[in-house]
N, C-alpha and C positions, 0 to 999 in steps of 0.2 A: 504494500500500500504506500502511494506517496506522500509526502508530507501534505501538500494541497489537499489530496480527498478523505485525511485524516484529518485537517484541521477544520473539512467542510462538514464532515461527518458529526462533530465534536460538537459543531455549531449547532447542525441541526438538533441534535441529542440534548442543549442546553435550550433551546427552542422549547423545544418540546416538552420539556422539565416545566418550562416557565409558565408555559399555556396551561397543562396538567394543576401546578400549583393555583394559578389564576382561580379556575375551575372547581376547585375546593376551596379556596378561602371566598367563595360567594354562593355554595352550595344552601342552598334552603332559603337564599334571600331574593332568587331571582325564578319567575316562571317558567315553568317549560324545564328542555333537558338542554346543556350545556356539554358538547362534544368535541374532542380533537378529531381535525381529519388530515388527508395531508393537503388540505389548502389553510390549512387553521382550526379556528373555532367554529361551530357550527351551531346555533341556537334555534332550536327547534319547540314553539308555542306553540305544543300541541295545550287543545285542552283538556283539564284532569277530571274532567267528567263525560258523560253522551257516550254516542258510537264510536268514539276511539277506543274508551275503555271499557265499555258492552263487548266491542267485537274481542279482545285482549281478554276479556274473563271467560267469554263464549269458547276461544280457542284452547285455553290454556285447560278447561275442565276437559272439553272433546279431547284432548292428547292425553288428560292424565287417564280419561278410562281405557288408553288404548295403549300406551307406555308400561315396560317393565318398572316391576316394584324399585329398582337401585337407581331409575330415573326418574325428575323431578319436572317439570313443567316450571320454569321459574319468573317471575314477573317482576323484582325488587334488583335490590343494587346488592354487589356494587358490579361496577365496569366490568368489560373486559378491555384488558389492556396489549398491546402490543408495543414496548416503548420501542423497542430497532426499527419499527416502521413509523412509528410518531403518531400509534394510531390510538384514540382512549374514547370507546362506543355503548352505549346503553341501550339492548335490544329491548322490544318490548318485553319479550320472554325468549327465557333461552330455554333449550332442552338441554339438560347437564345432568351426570351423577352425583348423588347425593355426597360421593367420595371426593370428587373434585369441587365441589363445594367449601371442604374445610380448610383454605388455604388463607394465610395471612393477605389485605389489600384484593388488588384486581383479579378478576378470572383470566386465568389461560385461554387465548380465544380458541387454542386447537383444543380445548377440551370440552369445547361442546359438541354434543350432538346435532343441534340446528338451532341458528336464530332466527325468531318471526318478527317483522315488523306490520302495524297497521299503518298506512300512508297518513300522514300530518294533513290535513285541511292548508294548514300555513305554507307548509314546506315539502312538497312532494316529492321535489328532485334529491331530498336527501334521504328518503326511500329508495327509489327510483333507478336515482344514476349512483351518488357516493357512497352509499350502504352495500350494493351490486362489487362494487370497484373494492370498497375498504374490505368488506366479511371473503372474499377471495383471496387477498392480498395477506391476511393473520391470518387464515387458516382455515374458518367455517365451514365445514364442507357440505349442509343446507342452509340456504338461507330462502328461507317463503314470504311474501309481501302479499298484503291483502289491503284493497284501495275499496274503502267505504264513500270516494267521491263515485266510484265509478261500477263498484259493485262486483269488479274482475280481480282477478290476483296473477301470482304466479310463480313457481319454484322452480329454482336455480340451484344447479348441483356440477359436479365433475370438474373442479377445480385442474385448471392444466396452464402450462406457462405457455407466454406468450411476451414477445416483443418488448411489451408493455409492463410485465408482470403476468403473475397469476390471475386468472379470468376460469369464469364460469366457460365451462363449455356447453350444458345444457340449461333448457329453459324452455319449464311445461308450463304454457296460460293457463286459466282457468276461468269461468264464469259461477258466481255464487249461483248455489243450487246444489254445484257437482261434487263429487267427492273430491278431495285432496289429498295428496300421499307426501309427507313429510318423514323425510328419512326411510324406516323401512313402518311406518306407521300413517292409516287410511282412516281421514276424518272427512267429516260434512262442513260444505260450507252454508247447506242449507240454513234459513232465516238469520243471517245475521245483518245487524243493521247500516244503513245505508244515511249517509251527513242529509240533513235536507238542504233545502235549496235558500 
């Protein structure tokens, strides 16, 4: 390594320390979730009630009656962290074991199972596009998105490198109604709700 992309490296990694710290020294005083991505911070006002978090409770019960007993359906903090990539993300729920659970600070993002996010009303693209981009890049090897603007979803699997980094290589749509298969587990997306207008 040369000294240049060591001392770019360094930079980023003090970066990213910075943002991270930022981030927790304003925890609980500001709305919404507060994320590092690799463009920076990312602040997402979703709201903490309605179909964002109807669909988030609706999913998280659908997977626990379908999920082995040593896995957990999880909905609360904290992160998962990946600091070499500068990446620090709060899914809606993750599907993790109860064993990788007990760790001091951030979750390992390769140690989840799959993370689900519900699409933000506010913020779509950070579903969408940097969620896509970031849970490929640490490691998630499902990540399912379900958009209560529009009532479709879709999961993303087969992490493989590429040019860019790691990227999804597959990607099933879905329409609310159909079954949904996350990881190696088959839940309904029938009646879940939809943002009104």
């Amino acid at each position: 390594m040369t000294t240049a992309s060591k001392n770019a490296q360094q930079g980023a990694s003090h970066r990213y320390r910075a943002m991270r710290n930022f981030i927790q020294s304003t925890d609980d005083t500001v709305p919404g979730k507060l994320e590092v991505t690799k463009e920076g911070i990312v602040h997402d006002m979703m709201a903490p009630v309605g179909p964002h978090e109807l669909t988030t409770a609706h999913i998280r019960k659908r997977l626990e009656r379908v999920i082995p007993e040593e896995l957990l359906a999880h909905t609360g903090e904290p992160d998962v962290e990946d600091e070499s990539e500068g990446i620090m993300r709060r899914p809606d729920l993750m599907v993790i074991a109860w064993a990788d659970m007990d760790v001091p600070g951030s979750f390992d993002p390769r140690t989840l199972v799959a993370a689900v996010e519900v699409v933000s009303r506010s913020n779509p693209d950070n579903d969408w596009v940097t969620k896509v981009r970031d849970y490929a890049l640490i490691g998630i090897p499902v990540y399912a998105v379900f958009d209560p603007r529009t009532g479709t979803g879709a999961v993303l699997t087969d992490i493989h490198p590429t040019p860019d980094g790691p990227r999804y290589a597959t990607r099933k749509d879905f329409v609310y109604g159909e079954d949904v298969t996350i990881a190696d587990w088959t839940i309904s997306s029938e009646g879940l709700p939809l943002y009104g207008s």
